[in-house]
Structure formats: C-alpha cells, structure tokens
KEZA-945093 format. One record per residue (C-alpha): residue number from 1; residue in three letters; chain; y, x, z. Coordinates in steps of 0.001 Angstrom, whole numbers, always signed. Last residue first. Layout:
% residues N
n; res; chain; yy; xx; zz
NUM; Ala; A; Y; X; Z
...
END
This chain:
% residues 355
n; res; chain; yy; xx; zz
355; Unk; A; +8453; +13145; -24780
354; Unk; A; +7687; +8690; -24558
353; Unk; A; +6509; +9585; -28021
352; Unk; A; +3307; +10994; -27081
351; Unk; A; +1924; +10981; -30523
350; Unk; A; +3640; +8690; -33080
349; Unk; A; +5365; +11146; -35261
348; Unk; A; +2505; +13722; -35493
347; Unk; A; +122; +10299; -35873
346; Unk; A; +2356; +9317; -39327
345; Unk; A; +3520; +5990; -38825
344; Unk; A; +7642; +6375; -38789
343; Unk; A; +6637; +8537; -42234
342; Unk; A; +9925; +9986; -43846
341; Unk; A; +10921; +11292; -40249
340; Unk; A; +15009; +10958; -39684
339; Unk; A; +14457; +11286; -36181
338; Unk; A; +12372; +14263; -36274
337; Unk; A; +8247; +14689; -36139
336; Unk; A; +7171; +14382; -39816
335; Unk; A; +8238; +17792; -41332
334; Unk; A; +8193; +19967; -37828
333; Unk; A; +5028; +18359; -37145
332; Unk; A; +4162; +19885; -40660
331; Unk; A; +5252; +22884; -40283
330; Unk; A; +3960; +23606; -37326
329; Unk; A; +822; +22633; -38497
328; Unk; A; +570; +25097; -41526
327; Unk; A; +1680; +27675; -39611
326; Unk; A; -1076; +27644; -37648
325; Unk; A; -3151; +27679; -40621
324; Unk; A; -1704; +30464; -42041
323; Unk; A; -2681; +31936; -38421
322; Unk; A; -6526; +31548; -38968
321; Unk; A; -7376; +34851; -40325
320; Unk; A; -5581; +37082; -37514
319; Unk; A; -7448; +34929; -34761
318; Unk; A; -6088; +31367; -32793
317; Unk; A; -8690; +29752; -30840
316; Unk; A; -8945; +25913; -32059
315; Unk; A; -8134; +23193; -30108
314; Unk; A; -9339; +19261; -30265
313; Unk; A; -8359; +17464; -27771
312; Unk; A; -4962; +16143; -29444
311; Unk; A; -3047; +18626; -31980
310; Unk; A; -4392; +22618; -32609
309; Unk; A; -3783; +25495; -31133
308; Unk; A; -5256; +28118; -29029
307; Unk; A; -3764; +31700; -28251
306; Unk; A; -4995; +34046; -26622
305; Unk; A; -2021; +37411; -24829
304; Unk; A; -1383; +34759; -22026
303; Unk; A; -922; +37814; -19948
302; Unk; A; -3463; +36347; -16892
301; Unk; A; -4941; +34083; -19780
300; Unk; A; -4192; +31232; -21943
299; Unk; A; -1412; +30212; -24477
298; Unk; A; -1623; +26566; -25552
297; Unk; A; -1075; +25554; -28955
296; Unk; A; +297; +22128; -30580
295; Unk; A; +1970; +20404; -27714
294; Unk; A; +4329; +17393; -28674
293; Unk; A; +7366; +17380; -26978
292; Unk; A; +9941; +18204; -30265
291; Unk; A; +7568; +20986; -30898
290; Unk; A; +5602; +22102; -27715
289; Unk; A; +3807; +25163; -26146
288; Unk; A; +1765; +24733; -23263
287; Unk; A; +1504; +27640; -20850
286; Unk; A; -1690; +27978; -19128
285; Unk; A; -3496; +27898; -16008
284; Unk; A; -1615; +28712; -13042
283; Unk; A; +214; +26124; -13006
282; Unk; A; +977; +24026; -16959
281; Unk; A; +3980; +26681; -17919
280; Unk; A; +6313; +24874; -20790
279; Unk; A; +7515; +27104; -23155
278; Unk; A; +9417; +25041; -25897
277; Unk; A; +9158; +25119; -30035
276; Unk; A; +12434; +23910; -31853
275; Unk; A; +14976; +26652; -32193
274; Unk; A; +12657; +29472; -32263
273; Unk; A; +10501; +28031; -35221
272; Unk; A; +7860; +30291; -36305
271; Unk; A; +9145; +33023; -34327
270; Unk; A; +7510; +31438; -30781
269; Unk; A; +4009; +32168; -32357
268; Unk; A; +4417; +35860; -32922
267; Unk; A; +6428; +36321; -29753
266; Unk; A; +3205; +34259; -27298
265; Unk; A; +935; +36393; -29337
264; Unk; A; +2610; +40117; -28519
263; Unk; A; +2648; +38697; -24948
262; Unk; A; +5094; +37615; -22105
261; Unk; A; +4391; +36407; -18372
260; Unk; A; +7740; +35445; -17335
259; Unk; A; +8348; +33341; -18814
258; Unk; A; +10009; +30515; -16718
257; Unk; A; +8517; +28818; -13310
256; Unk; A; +5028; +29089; -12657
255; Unk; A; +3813; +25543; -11887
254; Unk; A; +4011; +25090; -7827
253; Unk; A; +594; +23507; -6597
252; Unk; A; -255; +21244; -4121
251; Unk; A; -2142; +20123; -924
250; Unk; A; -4953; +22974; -942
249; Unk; A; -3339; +25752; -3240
248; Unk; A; -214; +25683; -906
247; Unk; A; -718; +24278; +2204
246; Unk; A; +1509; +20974; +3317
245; Unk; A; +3087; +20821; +6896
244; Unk; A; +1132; +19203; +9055
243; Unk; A; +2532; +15032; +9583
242; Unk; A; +5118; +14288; +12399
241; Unk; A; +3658; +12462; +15222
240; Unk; A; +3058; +8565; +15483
239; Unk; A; +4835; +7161; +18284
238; Unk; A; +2077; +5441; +20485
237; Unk; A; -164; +2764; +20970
236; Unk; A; -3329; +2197; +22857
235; Unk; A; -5474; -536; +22968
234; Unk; A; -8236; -749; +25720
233; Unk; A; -12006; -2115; +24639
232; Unk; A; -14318; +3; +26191
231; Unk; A; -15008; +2115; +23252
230; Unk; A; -11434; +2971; +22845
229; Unk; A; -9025; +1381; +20641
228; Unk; A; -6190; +3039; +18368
227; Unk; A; -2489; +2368; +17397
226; Unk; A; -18; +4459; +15548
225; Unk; A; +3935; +4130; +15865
224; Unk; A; +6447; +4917; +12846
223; Unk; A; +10110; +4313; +13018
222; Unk; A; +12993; +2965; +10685
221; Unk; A; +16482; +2796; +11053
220; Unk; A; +17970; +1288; +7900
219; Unk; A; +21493; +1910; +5871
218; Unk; A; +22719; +4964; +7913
217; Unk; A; +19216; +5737; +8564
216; Unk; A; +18919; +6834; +4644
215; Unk; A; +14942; +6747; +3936
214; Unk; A; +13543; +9937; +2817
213; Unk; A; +11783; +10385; +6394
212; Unk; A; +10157; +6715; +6280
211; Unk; A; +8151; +8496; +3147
210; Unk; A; +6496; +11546; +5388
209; Unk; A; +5824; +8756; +7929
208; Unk; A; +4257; +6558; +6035
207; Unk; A; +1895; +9459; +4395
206; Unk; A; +502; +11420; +7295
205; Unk; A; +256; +7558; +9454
204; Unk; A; -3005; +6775; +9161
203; Unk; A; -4649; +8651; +11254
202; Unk; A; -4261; +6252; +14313
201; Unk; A; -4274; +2527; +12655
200; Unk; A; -467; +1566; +11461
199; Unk; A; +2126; +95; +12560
198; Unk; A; +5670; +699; +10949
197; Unk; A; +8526; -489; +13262
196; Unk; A; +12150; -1372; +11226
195; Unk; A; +15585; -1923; +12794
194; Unk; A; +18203; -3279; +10507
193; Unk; A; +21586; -1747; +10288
192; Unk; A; +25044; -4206; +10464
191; Unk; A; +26554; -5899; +8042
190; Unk; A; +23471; -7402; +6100
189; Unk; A; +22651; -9933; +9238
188; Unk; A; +25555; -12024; +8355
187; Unk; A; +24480; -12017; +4487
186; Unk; A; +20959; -12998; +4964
185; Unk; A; +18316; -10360; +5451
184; Unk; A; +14743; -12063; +5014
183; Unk; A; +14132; -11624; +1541
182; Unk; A; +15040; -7955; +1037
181; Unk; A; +13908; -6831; +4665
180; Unk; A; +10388; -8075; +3443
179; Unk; A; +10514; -6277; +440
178; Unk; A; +11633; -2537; +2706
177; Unk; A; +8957; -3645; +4622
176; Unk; A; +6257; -4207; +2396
175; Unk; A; +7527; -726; +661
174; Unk; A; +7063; +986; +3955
173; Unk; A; +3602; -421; +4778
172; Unk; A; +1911; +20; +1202
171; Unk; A; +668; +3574; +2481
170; Unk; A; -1805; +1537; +5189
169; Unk; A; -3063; -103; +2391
168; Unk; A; -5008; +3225; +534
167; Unk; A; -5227; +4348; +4166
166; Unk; A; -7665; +1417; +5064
165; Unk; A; -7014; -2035; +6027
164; Unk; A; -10016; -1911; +8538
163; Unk; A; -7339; -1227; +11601
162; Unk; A; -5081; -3859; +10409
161; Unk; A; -1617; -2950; +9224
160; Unk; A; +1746; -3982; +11115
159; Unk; A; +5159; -4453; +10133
158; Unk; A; +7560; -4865; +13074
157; Unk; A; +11254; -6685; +11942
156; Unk; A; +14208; -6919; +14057
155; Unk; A; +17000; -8892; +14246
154; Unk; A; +19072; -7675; +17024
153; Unk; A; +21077; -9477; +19866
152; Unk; A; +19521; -7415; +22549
151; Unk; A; +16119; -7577; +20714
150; Unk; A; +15181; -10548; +18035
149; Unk; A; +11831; -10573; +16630
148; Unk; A; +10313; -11243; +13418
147; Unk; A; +6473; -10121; +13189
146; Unk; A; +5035; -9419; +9586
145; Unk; A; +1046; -8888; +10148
144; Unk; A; -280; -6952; +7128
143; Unk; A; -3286; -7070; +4909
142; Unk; A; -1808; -10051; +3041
141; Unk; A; +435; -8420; +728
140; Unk; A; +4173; -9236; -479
139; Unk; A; +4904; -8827; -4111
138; Unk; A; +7951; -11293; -4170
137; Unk; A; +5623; -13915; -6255
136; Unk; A; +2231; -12656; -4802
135; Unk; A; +3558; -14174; -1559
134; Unk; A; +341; -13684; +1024
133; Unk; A; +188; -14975; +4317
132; Unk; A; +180; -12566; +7407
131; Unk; A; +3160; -13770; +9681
130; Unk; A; +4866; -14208; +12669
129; Unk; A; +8072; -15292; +13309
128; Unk; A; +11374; -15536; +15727
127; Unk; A; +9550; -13173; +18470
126; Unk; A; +12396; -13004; +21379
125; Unk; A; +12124; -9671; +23530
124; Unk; A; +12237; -9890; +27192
123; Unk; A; +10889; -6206; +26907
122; Unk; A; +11074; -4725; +23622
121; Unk; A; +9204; -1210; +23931
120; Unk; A; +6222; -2128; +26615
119; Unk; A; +5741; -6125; +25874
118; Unk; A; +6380; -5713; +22181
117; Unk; A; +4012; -2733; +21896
116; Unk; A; +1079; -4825; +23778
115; Unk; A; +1615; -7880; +21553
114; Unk; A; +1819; -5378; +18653
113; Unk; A; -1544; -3932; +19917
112; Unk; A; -3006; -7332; +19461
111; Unk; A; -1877; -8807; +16581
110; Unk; A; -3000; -5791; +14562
109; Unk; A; -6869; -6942; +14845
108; Unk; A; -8968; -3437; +15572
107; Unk; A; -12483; -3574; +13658
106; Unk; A; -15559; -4031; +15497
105; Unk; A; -17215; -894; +17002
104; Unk; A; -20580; -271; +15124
103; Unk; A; -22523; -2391; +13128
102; Unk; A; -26166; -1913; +15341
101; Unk; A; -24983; -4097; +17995
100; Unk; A; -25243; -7130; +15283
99; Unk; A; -22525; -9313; +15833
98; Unk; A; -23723; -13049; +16966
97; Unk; A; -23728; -15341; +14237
96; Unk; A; -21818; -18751; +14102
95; Unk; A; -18588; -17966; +16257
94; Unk; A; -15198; -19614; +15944
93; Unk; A; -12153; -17696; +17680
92; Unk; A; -8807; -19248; +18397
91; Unk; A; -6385; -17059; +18965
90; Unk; A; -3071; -17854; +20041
89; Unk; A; +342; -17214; +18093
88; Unk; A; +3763; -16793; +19696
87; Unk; A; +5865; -19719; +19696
86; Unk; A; +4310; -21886; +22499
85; Unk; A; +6323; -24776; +23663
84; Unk; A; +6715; -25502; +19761
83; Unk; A; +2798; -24966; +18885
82; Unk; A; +900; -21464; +17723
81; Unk; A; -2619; -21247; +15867
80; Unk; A; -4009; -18228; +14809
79; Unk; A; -7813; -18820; +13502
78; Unk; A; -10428; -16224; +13621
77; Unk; A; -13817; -16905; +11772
76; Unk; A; -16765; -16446; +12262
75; Unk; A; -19168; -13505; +12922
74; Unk; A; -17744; -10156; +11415
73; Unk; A; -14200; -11702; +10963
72; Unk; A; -12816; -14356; +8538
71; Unk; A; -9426; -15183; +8494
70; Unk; A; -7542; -18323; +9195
69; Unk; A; -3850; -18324; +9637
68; Unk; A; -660; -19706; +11300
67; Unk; A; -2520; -23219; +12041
66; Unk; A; -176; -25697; +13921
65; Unk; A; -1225; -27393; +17203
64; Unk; A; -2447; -29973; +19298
63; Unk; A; -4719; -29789; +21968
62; Unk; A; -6137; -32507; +23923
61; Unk; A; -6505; -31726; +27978
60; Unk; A; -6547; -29119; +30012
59; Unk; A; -10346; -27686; +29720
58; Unk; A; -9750; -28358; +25636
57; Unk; A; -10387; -30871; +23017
56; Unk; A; -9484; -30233; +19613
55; Unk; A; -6668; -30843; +17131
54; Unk; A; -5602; -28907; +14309
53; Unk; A; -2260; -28692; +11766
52; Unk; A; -1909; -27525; +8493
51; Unk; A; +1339; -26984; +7063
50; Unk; A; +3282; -27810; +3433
49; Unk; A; +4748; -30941; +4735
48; Unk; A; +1108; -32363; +6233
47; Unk; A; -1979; -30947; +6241
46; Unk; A; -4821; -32404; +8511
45; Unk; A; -7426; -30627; +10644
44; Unk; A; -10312; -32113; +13073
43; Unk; A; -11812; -30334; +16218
42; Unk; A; -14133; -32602; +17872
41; Unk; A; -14799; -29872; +20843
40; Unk; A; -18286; -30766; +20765
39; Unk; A; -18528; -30390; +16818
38; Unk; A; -17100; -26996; +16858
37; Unk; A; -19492; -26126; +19329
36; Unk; A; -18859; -25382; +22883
35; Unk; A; -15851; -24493; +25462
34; Unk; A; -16303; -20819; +25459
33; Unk; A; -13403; -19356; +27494
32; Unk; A; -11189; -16023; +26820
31; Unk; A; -8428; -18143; +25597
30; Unk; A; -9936; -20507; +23291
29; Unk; A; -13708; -19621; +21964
28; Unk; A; -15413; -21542; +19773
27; Unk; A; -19435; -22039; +19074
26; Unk; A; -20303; -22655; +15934
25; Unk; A; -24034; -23619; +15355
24; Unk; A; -23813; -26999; +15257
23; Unk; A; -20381; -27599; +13569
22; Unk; A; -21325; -25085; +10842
21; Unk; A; -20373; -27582; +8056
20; Unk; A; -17413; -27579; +10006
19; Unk; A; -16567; -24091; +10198
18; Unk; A; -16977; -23742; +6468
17; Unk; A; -14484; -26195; +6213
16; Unk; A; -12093; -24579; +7903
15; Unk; A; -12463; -21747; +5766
14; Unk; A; -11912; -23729; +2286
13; Unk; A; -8875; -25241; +4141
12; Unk; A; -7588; -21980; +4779
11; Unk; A; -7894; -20724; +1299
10; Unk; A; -5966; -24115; +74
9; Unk; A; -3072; -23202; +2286
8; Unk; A; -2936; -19879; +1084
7; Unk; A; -2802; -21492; -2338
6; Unk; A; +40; -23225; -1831
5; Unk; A; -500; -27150; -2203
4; Unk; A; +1599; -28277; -4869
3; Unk; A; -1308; -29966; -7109
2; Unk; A; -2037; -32379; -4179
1; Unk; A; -5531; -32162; -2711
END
C-alpha cells in the first residue's frame, strides 16, 4: 500500500479483509436478500484515486460499486456502498455470527431514520453527500453521519449521531456542525443562511438543544429532531422538545453574591491589607480570601466568624495565638507576589499565576 493512502481508507481495507478470511462463514445480505457467502458471491475490492471500489455477484447481474464506509456491527460488518445511477448509499451487510438473543435490542444505525426524515420533511429532496469518515485534521469525528442535501434551491446540511454514540458524543453534534458548515460553505453559498438538522437518539437532546438556542438565526437556522426504535423494528422521529428548566441545588448553584455575611474575624483579617486582599464567596460554603489572586485564608461558617489560613492544601485554623503568624504570610505574599517581585521563582510568585 502506497504511503498516501488515508488512513480511513487503510481501516476499511483491514475490515474487508477480515470478511474475506471469513469467506466461508460470511454470509451477505444485499437489499433485504441473502445471496450466500462472501466467497459465493466472489466479492473482490480494489482502490484506485483515493477510493475503494467492490464487485460481487448479485440476483440482477454483476455489481459494481464504490465503498462509502465499513463499520463493524454486533455480527459482521456493515458496508455502505453507493454507484453514479445510485447516489444515496446501500447497505451491504456481512454476517459471521448470529446475534445472541440474550444482548438486547441492537443499536439504532443513523442512516436509517435520516432516510425516513428526508422522505417526510424534504420531499423530492436532492442528497449531494453522505458521510461518516473521520478528518482529525479539521477536528471532525467519526460517530456521526454528515448528509448534504439540497431543498428548494438550498444547501442543507443534517448531522446525525448513532444511537450507541452515547450522550458524551451526542453533545459534540453542534460543534461538528458548526466545523462542517466551515469547510463546506463556499463563498456563493455564504450569502444567504444555512439550514442545519441535529439528530440525535431520543434523550439525548437536553444539552444540543439548550446550545442550538445561543446560536444567532440571523447567521444559521438550526433545529433539533430525536429518533427512537420500537421493539418491533419501526423508526420514529420527531422534533426534539425543549429541555426542563434547571433546579436550583440539583442542576447548579448561585455563589452568594457580595458580603454580606460579616464577622469580627472577617474585619480583623481584611485590615491587614485593605487595598490588596479580595472577598471572593466559594457557594454556600466559604468565602475565599485572596492577595493579588492567590488565596491564603478561607472564612467558614453560617457568619463566617473561623478563620483558616494558610497557602496550598494545607490550612491552619486561625486562634488569638496564631495571628502573628497570619500576618507573617500576608506579608510575605505581599513582599514576593507584585510585578516588580525580587524573586520571579519564589512559589508565592509562581502559584496560580493565570489569577
């Protein structure tokens, strides 16, 4: 193999072998009919101009055609293949290993409820590309389908995630879009406002849909759809619904805002250096007290009448006996962390400097 080849391309070579060497058991599948083993079908590949194409025999006739992907599924492997008459890709299963009954419902492919979302929303519809493969050079992933289609004179682009992609991935789908719109959108197609479909499993759109809302629709129109499968096998798609409003306590928490819980402690503290020490409440569960962004005490408690200070993990609680000490360290920080510092390396210099 030539040291160009992509590696995508290399991947599905590796895959297509591993059909091969299980010529006898593999059994293929080709529109809904079984038509033998691999090796009965004499199904051969070849690569040429950056593509791989495959041959086998069918009920019609030879059958020639170029490979859009290879993935592995459960048992086998399923391989997209699409030709000129025939645009849109085609599934070509191989089986070597019946799926156990005990695994469960098998995961939801993507192609298949955007087919179904394409015929029902977009009808008459022209798909320009489809796509799953990788570019780690512009950051795009492989766990989504990237369809191309044209609608009433419209270039539009439908971003799909696979059922067992997750809701880690499913999260991804706004940003691969937005990436995908970057690349593909010449110059021509910049002036007027893209059209972007998000679809993702069902319950997996709370967070893409919270984050499509942010985007500016004068510049890009985008919309959200969630797909499912019941057990017998029929896809359903549908406009995913707004996400429940977040509880406080449970989904976040608002830090307490200025101080307004005062003590004797908090004063005594503040007065060694007004001019240089900041409040900063931490939630409801302390107030961190800084000197040029490094935090040297924390003040604890409903009143936050305790104090505890000291620099890194290690804190100390503050009593009458120990506040020379305190003092001690805040004058030092104060000493070494400045912009005209005598030590650049001392640790009170060099802690959290990004503050």
């Amino acid at each position: 193999m030539r040291r160009g080849t992509d590696a995508h391309l290399r991947r599905y070579r590796l895959l297509l072998d591993t059909a091969a060497a299980n010529a006898t058991e593999a059994e293929v599948v080709w529109r809904s009919a079984r038509l033998g083993s691999w090796r009965n079908i004499s199904a051969r590949w070849w690569e040429s101009a950056g593509r791989i194409g495959l041959s086998f025999k069918a009920p019609q006739g030879k059958v020639a055609c170029w490979v859009s992907s290879v993935r592995r599924t459960a048992n086998g492997l399923k391989i997209l293949v699409s030709d000129a008459r025939k645009p849109l890709p085609e599934e070509l299963h191989v089986l070597w290993r019946e799926p156990s009954r005990d695994a469960g419902p098998q995961p939801v492919d993507s192609w298949k409820p955007v087919q179904l979302w394409l015929k029902e929303r977009f009808p008459g519809s022209q798909v320009l590309s489809v796509s799953r493969r990788p570019d780690l050079a512009h950051s795009l992933s492989g766990s989504f389908l990237r369809v191309r289609f044209r609608s009433r004179g419209n270039e539009c682009l439908a971003l799909a995630a696979d059922a067992p992609a997750g809701d880690e991935d499913s999260r991804k789908a706004l940003t691969q879009a937005l990436i995908c719109l970057d690349l593909w959108l010449g110059p021509a197609q910049r002036s007027k406002i893209p059209e972007v479909h998000l679809i993702v499993p069902d319950r997996q759109s709370g967070i893409v849909f919270h984050r499509a809302r942010f985007v500016n629709q004068k510049r890009i129109r985008v919309s959200v759809w969630e797909f499912s499968e019941d057990r017998c096998g029929a896809v359903r798609i549908r406009p995913a619904s707004p996400p429940p409003e977040p509880v406080e306590e449970r989904d976040f928490r608002w830090p307490v805002l200025g101080p307004f819980r005062w003590s004797a402690q908090i004063a005594r503290v503040l007065d060694l250096a007004p001019r240089f020490i900041r409040r900063y409440p931490r939630f409801q569960d302390f107030d961190s007290l800084r000197l040029w962004g490094l935090e040297f005490a924390q003040a604890v408690g409903p009143d936050r009448d305790s104090i505890s200070f000291g620099v890194g993990g290690s804190k100390t609680e503050l009593d009458e006996d120990l506040f020379p000490q305190l003092c001690a360290l805040v004058d030092e920080i104060l000493f070494y962390r400045r912009p005209d510092s005598p030590d650049v390396t001392h640790p009170f210099y060099r802690a959290q400097s990004e503050r």
